[in-house]
N, C-alpha and C positions, 0 to 999 in steps of 0.2 A: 681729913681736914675739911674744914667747911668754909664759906667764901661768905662775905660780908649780906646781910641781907636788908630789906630795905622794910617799910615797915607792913605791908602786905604778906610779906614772906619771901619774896622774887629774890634771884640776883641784884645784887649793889654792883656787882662788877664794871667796873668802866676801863678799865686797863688791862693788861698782862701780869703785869709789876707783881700785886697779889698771886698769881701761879706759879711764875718762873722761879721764884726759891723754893718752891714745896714740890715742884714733880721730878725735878733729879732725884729724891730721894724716894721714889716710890716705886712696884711694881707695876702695877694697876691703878688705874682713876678709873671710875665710873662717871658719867656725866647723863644729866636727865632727871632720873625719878622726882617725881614732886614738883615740878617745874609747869609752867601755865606759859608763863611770858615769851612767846617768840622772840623776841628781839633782844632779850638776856640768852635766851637759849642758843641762840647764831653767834653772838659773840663770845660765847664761851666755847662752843664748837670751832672757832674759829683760832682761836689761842690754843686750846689744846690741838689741835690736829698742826699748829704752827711748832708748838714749844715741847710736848710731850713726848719722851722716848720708852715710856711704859704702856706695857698693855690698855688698850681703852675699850670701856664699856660702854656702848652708847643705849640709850634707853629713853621711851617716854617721849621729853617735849623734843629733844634734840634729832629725834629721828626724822620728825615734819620736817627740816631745812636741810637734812642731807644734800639735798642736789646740787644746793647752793656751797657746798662745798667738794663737789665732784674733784675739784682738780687736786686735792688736797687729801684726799682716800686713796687715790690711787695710788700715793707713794707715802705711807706712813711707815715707820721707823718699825712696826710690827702692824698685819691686818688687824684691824679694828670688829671687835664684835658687839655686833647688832642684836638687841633683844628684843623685838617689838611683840605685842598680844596680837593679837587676832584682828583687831580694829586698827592698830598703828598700823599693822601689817598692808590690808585694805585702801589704809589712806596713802601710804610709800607709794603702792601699785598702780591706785587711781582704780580700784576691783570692789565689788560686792563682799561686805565680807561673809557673808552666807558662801560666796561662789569658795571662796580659800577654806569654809571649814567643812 
């Protein structure tokens, strides 16, 4: 499913409302890829790691505000998997990412 977008391309999302009917019926969500806007990107991380009881993919922009949702990873309904490249990886770290590859 895909979530309202605004006319840049970002998240429209402002609520919940739009998730909580669609992730009961899924296995997996992915969240991230193609994503720019931190602050779309937090608050959808925020809702699914709230509302989601399927697998979550996390990817891309959602991975820069992990930490900001620290308390909220550590007890998710299944561990969450984390994809980041080389660079996401780097920036998660706070590392070189010449030193990770």
């Amino acid at each position: 499913f895909a979530l309202p977008e605004t006319g840049a391309g970002e998240s429209a999302l402002r609520s919940a409302r739009p998730l909580s009917g669609l992730l009961g019926r899924r296995d997996a969500v992915v969240a991230g890829p193609a994503m720019s806007d931190a602050k779309a990107s937090s608050l959808i991380t925020r809702h699914l790691l709230a509302l989601c009881e399927a697998q979550l993919v996390l990817d891309a922009a959602v991975l820069m505000d992990l930490s900001s949702h620290a308390d909220r990873l550590r007890s998710p309904a299944r561990p969450a998997v984390l994809t980041p490249h080389i660079g996401e990886l780097a920036a998660m770290l706070s590392f070189d990412s010449a030193k990770i590859e």
